[in-house]
PDBQT receptor file of N, H, CA, C and O in Angstrom, charges set to zero:
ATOM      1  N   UNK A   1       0.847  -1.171   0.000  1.00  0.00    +0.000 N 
ATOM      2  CA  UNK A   1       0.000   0.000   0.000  1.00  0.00    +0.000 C 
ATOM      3  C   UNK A   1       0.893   1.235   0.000  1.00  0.00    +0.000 C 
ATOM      4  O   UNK A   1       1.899   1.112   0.699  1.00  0.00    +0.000 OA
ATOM      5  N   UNK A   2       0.759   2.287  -0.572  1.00  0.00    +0.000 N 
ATOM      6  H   UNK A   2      -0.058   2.387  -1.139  1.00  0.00    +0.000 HD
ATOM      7  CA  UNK A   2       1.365   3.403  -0.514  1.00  0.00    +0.000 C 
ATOM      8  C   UNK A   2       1.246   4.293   0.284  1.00  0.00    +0.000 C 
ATOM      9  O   UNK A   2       0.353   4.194   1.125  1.00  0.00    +0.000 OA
ATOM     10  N   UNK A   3       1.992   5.287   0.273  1.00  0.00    +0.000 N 
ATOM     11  H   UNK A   3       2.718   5.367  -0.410  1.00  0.00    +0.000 HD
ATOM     12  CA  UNK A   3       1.834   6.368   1.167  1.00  0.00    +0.000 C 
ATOM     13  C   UNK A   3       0.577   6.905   1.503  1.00  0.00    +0.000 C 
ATOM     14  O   UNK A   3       0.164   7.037   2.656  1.00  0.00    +0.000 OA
ATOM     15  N   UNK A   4      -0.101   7.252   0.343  1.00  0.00    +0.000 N 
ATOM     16  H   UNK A   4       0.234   7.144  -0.593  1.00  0.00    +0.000 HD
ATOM     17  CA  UNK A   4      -1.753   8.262   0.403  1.00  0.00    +0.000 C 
ATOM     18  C   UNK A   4      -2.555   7.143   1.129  1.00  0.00    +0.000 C 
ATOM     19  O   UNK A   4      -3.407   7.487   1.948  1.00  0.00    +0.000 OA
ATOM     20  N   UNK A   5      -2.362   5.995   0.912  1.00  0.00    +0.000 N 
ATOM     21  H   UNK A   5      -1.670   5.715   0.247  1.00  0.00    +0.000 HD
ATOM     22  CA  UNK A   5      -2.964   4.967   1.374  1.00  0.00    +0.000 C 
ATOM     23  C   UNK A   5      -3.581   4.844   2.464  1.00  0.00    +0.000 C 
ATOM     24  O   UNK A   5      -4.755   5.005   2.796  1.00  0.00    +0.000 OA
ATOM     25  N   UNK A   6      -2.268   4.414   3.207  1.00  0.00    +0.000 N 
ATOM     26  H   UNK A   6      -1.314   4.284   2.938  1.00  0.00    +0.000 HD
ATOM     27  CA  UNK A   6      -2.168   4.514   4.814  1.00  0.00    +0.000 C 
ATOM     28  C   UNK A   6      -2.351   5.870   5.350  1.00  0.00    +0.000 C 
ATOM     29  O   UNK A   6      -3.082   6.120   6.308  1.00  0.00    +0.000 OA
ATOM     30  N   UNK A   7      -1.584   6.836   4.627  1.00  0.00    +0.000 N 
ATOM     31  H   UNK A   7      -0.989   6.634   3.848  1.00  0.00    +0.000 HD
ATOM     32  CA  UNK A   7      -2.918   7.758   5.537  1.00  0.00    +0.000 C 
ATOM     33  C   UNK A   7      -4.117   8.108   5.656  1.00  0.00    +0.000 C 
ATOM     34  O   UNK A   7      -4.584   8.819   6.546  1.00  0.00    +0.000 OA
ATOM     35  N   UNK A   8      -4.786   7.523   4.577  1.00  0.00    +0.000 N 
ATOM     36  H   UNK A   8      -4.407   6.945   3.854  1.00  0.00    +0.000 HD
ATOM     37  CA  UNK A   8      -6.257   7.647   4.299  1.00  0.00    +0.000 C 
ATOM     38  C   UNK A   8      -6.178   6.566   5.654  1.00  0.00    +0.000 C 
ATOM     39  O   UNK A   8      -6.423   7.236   6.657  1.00  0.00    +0.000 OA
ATOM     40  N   UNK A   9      -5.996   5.551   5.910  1.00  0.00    +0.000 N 
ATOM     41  H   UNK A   9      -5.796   5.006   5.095  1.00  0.00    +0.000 HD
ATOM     42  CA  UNK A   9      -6.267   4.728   6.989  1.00  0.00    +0.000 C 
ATOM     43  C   UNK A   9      -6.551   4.938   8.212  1.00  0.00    +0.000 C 
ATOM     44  O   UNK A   9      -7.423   4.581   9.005  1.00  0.00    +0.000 OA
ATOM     45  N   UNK A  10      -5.054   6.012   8.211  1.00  0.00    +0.000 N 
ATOM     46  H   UNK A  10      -4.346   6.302   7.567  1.00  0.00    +0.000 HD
ATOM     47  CA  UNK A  10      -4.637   6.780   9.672  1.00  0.00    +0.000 C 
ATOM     48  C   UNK A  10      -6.300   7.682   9.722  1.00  0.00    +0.000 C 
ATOM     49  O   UNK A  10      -6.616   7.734  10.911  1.00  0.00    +0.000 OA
ATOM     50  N   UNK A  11      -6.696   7.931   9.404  1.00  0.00    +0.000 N 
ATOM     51  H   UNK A  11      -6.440   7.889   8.438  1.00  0.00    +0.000 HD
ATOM     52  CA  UNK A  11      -7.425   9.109   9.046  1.00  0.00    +0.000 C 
ATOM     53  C   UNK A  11      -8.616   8.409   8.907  1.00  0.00    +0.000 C 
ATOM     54  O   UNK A  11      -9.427   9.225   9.345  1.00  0.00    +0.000 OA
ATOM     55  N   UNK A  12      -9.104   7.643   8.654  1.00  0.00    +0.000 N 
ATOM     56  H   UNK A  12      -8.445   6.980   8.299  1.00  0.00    +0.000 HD
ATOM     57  CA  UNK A  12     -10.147   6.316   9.259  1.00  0.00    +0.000 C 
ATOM     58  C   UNK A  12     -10.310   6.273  10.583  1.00  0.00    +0.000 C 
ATOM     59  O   UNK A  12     -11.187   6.538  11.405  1.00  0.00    +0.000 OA
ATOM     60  N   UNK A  13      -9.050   5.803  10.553  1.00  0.00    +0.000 N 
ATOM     61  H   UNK A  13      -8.337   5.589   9.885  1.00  0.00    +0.000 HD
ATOM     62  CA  UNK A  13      -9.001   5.638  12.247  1.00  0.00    +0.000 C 
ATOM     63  C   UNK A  13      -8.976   6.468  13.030  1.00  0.00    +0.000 C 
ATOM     64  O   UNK A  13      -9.257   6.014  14.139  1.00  0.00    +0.000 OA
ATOM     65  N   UNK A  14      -8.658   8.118  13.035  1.00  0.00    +0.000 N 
ATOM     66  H   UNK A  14      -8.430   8.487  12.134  1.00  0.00    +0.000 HD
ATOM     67  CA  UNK A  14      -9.080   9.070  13.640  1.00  0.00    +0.000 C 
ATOM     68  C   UNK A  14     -10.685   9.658  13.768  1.00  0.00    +0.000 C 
ATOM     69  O   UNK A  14     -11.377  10.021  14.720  1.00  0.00    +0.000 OA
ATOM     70  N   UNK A  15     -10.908   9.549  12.220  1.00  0.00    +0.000 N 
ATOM     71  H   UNK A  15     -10.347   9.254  11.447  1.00  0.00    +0.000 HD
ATOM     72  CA  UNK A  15     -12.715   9.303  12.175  1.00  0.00    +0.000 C 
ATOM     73  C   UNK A  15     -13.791   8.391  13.093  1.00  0.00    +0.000 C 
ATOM     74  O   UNK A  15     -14.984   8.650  13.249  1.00  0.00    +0.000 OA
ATOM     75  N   UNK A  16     -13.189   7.470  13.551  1.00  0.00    +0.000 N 
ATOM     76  H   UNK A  16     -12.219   7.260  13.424  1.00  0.00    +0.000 HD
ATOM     77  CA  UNK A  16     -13.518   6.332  14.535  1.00  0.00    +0.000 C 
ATOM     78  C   UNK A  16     -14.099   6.952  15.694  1.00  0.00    +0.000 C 
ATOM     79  O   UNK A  16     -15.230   6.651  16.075  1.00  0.00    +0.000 OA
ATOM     80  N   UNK A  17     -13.045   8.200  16.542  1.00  0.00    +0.000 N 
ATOM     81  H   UNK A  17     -12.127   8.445  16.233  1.00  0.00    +0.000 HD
ATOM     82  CA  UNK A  17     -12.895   8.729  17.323  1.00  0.00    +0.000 C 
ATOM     83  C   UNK A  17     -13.933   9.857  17.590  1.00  0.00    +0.000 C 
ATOM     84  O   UNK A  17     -14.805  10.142  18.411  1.00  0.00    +0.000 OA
ATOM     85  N   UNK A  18     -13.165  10.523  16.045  1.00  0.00    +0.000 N 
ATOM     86  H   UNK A  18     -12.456  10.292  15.378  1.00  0.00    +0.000 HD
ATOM     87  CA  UNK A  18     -14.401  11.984  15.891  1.00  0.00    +0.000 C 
ATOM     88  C   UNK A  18     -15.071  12.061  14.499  1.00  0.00    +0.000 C 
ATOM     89  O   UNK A  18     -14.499  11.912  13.419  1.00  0.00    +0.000 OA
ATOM     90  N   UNK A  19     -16.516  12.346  14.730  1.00  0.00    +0.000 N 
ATOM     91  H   UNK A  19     -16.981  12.467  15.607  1.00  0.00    +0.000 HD
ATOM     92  CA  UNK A  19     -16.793  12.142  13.534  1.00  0.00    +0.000 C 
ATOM     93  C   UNK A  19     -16.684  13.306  12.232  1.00  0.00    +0.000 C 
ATOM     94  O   UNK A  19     -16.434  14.484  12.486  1.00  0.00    +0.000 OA
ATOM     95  N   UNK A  20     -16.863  12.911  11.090  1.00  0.00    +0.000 N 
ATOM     96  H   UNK A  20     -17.067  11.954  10.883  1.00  0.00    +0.000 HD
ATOM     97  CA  UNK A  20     -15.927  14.003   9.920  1.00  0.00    +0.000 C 
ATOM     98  C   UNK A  20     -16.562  15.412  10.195  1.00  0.00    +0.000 C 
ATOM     99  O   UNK A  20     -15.845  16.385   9.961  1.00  0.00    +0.000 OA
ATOM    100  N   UNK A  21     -17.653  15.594  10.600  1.00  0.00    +0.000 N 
ATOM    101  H   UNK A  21     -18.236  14.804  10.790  1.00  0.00    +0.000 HD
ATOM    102  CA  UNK A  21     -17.559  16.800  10.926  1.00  0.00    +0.000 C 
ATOM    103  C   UNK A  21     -17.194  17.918  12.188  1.00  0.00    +0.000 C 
ATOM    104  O   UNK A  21     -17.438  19.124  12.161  1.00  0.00    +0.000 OA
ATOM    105  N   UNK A  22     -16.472  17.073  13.409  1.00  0.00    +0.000 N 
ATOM    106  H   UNK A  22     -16.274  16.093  13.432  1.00  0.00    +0.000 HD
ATOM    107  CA  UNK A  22     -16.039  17.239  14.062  1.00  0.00    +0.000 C 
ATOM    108  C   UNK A  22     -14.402  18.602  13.747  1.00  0.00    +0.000 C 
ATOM    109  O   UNK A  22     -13.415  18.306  13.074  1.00  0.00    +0.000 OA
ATOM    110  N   UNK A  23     -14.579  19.756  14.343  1.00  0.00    +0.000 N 
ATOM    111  H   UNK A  23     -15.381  19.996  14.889  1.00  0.00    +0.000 HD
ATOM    112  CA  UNK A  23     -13.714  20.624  14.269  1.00  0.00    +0.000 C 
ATOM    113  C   UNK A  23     -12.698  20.081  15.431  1.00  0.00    +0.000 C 
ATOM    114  O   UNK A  23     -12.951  20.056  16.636  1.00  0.00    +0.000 OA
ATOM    115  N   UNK A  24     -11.291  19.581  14.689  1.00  0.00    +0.000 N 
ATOM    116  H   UNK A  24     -11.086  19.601  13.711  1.00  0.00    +0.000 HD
ATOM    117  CA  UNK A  24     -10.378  18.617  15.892  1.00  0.00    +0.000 C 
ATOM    118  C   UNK A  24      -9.618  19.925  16.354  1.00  0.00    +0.000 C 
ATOM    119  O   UNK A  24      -8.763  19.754  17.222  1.00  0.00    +0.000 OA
ATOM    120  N   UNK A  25      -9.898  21.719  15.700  1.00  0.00    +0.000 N 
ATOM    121  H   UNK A  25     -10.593  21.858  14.994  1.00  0.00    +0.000 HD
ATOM    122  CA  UNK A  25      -9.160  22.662  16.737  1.00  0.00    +0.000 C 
ATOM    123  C   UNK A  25     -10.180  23.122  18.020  1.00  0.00    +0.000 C 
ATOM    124  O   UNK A  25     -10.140  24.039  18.841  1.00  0.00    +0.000 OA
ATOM    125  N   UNK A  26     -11.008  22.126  17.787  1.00  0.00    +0.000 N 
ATOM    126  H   UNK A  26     -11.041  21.381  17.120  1.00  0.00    +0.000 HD
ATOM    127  CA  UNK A  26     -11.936  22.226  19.394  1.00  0.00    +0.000 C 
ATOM    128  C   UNK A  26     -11.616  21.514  20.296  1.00  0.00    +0.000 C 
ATOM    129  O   UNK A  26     -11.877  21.739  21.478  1.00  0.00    +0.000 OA
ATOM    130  N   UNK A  27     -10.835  20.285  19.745  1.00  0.00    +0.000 N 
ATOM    131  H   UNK A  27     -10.623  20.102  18.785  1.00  0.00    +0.000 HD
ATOM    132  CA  UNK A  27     -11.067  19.038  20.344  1.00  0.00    +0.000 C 
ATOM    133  C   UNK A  27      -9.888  19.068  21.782  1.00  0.00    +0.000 C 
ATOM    134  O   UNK A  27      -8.753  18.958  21.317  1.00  0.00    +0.000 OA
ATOM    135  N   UNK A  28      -9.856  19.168  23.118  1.00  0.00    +0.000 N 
ATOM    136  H   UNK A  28     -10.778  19.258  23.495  1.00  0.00    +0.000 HD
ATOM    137  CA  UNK A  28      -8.810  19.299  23.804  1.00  0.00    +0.000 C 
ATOM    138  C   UNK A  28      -7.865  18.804  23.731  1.00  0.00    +0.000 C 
ATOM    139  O   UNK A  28      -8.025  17.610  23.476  1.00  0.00    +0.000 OA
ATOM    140  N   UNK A  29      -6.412  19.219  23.862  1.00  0.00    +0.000 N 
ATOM    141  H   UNK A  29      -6.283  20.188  24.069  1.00  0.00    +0.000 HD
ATOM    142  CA  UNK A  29      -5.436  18.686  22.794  1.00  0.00    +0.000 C 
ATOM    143  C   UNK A  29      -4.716  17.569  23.827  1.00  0.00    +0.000 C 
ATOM    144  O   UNK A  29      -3.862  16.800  23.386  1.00  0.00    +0.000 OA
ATOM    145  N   UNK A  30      -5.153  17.541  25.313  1.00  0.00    +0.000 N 
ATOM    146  H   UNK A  30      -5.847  18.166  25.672  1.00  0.00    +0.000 HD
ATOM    147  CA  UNK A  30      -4.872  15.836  25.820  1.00  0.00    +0.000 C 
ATOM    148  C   UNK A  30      -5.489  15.381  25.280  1.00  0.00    +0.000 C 
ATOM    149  O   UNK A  30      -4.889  14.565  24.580  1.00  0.00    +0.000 OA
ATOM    150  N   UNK A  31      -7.000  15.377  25.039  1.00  0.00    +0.000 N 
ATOM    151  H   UNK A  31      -7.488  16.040  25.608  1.00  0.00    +0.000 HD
ATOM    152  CA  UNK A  31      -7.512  13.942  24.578  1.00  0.00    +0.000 C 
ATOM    153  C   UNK A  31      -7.393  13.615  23.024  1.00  0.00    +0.000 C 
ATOM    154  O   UNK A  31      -7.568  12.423  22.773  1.00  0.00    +0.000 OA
ATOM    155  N   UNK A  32      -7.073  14.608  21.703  1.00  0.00    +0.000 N 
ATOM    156  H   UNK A  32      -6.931  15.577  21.907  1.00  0.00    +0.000 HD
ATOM    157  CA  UNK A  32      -6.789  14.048  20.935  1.00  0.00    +0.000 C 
ATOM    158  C   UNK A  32      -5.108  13.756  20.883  1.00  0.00    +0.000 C 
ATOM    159  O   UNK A  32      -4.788  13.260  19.802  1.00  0.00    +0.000 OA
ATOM    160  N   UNK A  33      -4.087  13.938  21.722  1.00  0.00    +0.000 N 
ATOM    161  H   UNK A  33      -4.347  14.340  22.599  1.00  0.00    +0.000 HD
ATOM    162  CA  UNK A  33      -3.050  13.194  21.592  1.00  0.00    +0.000 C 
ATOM    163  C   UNK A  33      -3.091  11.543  22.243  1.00  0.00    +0.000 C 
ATOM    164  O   UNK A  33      -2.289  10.661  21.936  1.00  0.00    +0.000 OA
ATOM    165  N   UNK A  34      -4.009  11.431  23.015  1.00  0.00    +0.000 N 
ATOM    166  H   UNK A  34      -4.661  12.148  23.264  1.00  0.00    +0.000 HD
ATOM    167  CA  UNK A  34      -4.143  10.046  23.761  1.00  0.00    +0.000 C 
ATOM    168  C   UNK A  34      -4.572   9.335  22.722  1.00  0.00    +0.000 C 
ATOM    169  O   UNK A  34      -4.090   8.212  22.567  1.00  0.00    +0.000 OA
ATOM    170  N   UNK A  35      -5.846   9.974  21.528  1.00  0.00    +0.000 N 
ATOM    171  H   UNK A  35      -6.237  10.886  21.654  1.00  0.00    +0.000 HD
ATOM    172  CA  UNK A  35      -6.287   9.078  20.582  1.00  0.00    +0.000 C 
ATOM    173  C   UNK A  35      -5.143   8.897  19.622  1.00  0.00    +0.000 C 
ATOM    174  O   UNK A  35      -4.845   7.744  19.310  1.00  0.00    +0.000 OA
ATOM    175  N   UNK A  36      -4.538   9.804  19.173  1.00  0.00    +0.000 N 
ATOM    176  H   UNK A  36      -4.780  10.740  19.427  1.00  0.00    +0.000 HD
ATOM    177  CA  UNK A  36      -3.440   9.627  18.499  1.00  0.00    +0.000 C 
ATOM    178  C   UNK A  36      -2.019   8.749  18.654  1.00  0.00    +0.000 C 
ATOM    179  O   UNK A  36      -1.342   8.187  17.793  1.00  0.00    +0.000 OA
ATOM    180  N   UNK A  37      -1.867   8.848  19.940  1.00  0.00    +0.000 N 
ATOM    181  H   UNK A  37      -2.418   9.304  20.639  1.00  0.00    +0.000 HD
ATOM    182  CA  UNK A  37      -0.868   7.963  20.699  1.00  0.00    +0.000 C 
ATOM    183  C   UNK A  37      -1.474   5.910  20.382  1.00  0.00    +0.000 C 
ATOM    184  O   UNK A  37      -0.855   4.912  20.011  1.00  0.00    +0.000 OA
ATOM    185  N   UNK A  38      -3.078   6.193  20.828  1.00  0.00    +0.000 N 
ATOM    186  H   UNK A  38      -3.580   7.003  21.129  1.00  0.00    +0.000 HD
ATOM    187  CA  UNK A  38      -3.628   4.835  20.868  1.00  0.00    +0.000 C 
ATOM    188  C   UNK A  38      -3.504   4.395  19.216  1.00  0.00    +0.000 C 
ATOM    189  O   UNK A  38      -3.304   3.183  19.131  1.00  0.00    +0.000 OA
ATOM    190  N   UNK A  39      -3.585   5.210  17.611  1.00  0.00    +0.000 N 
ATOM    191  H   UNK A  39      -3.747   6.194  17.679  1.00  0.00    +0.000 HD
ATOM    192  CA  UNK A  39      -3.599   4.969  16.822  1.00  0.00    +0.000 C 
ATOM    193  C   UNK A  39      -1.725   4.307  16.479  1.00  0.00    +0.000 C 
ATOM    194  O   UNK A  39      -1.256   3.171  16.407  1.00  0.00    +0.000 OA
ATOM    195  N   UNK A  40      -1.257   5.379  16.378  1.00  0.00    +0.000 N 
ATOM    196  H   UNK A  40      -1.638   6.302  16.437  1.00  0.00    +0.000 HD
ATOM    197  CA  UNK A  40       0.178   5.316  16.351  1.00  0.00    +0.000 C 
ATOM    198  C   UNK A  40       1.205   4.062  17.078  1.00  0.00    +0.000 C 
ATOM    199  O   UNK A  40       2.419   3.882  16.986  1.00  0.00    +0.000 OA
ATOM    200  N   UNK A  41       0.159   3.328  17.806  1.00  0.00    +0.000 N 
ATOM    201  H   UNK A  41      -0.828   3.474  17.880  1.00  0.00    +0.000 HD
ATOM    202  CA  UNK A  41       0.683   2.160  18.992  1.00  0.00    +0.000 C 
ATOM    203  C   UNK A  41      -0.411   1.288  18.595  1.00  0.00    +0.000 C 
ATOM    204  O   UNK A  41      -1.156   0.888  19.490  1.00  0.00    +0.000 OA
ATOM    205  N   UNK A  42      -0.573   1.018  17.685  1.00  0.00    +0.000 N 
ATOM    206  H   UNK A  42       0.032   1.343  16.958  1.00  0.00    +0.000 HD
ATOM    207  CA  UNK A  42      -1.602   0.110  17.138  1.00  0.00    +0.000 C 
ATOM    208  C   UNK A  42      -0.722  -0.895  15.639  1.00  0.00    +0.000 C 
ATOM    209  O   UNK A  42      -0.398  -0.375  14.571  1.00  0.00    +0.000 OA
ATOM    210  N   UNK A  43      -0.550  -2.130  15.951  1.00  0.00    +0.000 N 
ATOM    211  H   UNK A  43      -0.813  -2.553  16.818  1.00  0.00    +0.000 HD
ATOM    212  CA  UNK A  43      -0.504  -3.165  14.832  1.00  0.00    +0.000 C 
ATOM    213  C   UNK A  43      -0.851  -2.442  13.548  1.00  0.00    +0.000 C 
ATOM    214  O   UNK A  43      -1.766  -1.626  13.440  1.00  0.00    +0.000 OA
ATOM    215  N   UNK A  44       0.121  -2.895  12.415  1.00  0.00    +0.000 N 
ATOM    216  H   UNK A  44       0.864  -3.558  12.504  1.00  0.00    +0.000 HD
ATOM    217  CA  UNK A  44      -0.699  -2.307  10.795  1.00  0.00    +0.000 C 
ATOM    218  C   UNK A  44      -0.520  -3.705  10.259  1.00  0.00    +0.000 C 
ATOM    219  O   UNK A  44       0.495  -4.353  10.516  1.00  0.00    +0.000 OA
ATOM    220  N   UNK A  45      -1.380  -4.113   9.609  1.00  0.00    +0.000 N 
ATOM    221  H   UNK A  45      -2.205  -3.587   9.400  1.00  0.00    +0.000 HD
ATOM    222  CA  UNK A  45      -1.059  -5.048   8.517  1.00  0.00    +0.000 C 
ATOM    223  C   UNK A  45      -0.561  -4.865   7.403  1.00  0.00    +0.000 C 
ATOM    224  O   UNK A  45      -0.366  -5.913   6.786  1.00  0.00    +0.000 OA
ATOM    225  N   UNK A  46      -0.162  -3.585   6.692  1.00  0.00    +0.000 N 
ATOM    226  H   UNK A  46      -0.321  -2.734   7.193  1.00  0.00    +0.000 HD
ATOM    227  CA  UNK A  46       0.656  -3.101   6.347  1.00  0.00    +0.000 C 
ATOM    228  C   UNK A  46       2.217  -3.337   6.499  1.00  0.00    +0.000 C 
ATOM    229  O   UNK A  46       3.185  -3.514   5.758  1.00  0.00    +0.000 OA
ATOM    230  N   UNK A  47       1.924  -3.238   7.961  1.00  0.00    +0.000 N 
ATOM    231  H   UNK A  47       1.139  -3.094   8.563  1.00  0.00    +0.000 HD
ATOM    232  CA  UNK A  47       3.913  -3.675   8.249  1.00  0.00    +0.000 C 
ATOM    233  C   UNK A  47       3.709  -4.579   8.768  1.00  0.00    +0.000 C 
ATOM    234  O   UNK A  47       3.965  -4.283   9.935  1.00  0.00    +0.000 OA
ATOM    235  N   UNK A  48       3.190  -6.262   8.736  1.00  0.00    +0.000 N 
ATOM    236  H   UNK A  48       2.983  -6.502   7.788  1.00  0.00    +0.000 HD
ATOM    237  CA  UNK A  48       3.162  -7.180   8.544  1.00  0.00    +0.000 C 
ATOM    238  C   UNK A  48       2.573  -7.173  10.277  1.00  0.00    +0.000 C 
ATOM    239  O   UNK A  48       2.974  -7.966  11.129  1.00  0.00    +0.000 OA
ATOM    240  N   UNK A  49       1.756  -6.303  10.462  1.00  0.00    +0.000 N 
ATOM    241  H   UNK A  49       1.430  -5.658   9.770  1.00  0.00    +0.000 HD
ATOM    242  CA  UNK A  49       1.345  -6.260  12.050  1.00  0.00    +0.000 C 
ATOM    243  C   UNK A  49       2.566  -5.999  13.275  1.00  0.00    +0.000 C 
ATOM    244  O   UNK A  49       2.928  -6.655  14.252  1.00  0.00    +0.000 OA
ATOM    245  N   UNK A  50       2.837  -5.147  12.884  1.00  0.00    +0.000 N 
ATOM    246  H   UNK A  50       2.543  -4.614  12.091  1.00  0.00    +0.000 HD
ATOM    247  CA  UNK A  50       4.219  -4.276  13.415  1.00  0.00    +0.000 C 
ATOM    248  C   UNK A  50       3.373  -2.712  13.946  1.00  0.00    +0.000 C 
ATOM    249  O   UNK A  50       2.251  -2.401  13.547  1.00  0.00    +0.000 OA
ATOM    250  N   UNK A  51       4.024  -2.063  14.697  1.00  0.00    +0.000 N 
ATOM    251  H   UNK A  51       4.935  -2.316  15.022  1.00  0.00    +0.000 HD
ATOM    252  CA  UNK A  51       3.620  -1.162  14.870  1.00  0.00    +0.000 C 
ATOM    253  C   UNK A  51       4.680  -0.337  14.078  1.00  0.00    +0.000 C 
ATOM    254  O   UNK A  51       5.636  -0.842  13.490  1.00  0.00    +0.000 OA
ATOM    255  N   UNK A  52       4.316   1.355  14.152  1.00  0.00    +0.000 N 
ATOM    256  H   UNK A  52       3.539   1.765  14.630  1.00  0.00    +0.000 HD
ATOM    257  CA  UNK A  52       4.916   1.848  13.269  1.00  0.00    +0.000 C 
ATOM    258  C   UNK A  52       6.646   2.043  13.916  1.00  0.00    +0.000 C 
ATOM    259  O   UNK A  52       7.647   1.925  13.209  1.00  0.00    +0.000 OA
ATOM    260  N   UNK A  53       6.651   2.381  15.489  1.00  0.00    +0.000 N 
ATOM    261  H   UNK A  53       5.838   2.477  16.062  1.00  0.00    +0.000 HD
ATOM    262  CA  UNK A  53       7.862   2.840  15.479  1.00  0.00    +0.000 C 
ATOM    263  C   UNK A  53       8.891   1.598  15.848  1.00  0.00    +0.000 C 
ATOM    264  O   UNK A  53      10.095   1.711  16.079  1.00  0.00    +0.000 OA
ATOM    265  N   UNK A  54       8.058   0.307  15.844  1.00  0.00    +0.000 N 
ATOM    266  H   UNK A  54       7.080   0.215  15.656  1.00  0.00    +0.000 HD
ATOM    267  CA  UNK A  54       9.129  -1.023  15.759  1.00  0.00    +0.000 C 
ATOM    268  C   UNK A  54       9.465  -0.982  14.228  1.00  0.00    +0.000 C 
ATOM    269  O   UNK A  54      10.648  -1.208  13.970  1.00  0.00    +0.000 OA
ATOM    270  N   UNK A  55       8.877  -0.806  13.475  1.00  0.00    +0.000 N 
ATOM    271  H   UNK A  55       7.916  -0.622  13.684  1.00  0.00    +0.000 HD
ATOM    272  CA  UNK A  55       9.384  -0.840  11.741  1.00  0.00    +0.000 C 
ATOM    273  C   UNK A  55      10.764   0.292  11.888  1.00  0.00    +0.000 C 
ATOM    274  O   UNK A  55      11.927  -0.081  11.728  1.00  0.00    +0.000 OA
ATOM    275  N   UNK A  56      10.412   1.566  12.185  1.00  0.00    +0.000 N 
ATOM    276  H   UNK A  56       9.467   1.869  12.315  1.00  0.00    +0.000 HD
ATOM    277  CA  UNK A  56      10.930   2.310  12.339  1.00  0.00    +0.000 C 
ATOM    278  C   UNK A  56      12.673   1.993  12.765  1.00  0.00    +0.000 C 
ATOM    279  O   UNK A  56      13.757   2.057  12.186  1.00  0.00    +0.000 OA
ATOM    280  N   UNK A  57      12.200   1.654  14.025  1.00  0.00    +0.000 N 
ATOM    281  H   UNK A  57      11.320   1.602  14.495  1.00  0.00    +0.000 HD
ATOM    282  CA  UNK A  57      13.305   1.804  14.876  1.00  0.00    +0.000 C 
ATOM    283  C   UNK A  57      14.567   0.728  14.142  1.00  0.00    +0.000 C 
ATOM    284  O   UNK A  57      15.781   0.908  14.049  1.00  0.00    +0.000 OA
ATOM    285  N   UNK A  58      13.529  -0.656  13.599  1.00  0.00    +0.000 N 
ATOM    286  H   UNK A  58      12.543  -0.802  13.675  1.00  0.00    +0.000 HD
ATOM    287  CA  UNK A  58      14.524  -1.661  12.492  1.00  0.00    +0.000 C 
ATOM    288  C   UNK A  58      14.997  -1.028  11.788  1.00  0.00    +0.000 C 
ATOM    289  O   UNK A  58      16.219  -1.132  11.672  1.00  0.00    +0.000 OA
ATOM    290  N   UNK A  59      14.360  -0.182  11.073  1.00  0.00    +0.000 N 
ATOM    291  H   UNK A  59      13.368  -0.098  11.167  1.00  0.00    +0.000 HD
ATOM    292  CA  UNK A  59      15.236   0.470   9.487  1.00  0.00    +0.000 C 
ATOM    293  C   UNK A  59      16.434   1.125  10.385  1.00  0.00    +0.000 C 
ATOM    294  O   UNK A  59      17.596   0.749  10.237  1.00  0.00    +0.000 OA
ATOM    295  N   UNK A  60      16.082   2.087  11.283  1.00  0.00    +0.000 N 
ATOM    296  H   UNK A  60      15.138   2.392  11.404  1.00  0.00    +0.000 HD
ATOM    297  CA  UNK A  60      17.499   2.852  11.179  1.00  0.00    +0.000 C 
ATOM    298  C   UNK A  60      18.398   2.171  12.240  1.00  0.00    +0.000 C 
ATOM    299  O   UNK A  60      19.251   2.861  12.796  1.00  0.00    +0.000 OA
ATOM    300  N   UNK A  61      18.250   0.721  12.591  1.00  0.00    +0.000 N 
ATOM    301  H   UNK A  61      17.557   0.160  12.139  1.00  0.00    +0.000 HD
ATOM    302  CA  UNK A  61      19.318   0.476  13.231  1.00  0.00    +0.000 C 
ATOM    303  C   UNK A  61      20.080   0.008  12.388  1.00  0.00    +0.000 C 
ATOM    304  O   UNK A  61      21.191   0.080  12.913  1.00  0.00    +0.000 OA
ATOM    305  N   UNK A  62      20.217  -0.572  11.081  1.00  0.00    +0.000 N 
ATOM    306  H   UNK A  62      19.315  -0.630  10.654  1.00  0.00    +0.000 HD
ATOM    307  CA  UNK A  62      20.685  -1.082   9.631  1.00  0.00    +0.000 C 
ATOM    308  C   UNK A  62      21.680   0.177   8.977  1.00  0.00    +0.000 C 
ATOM    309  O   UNK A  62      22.743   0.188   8.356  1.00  0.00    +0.000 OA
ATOM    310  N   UNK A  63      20.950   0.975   9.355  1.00  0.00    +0.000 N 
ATOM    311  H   UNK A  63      20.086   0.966   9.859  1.00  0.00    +0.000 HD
ATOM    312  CA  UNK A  63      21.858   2.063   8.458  1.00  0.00    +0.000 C 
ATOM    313  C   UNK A  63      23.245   2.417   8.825  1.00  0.00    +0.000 C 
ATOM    314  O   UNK A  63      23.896   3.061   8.002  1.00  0.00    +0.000 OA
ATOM    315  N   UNK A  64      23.662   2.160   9.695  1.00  0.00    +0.000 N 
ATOM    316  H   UNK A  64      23.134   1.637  10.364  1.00  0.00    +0.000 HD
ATOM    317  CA  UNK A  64      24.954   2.407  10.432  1.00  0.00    +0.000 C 
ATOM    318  C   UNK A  64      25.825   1.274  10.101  1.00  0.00    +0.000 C 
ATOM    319  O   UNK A  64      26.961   1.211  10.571  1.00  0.00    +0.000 OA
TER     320      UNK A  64
């Protein structure tokens, strides 16, 4: 899946939360970082059910 992809996903999954017509510069900015934190710490099947910053953290330990 590509880039636009997964963020259309990410962005699913924030919709989950609040719905599309929801103004998120209302939204108090603890509770949409907690939802964001809970998205961001969530399995992708994308990265073979990895979260994002274990993919992450693999790539750049390789580069050295």
């Amino acid at each position: 899946m590509g880039q636009k992809g997964s963020n259309e996903n990410v962005n699913d999954l924030l919709r989950e939360f609040y719905p599309k017509q929801t103004n998120l510069s209302k939204v108090i900015q603890k509770e949409l970082r907690k939802k964001l934190e809970f998205i961001n710490n969530s399995p992708r099947k994308c990265l073979n059910w990895k979260i994002p910053i274990e993919v992450f953290l693999h790539e750049v330990s390789h580069l050295g």
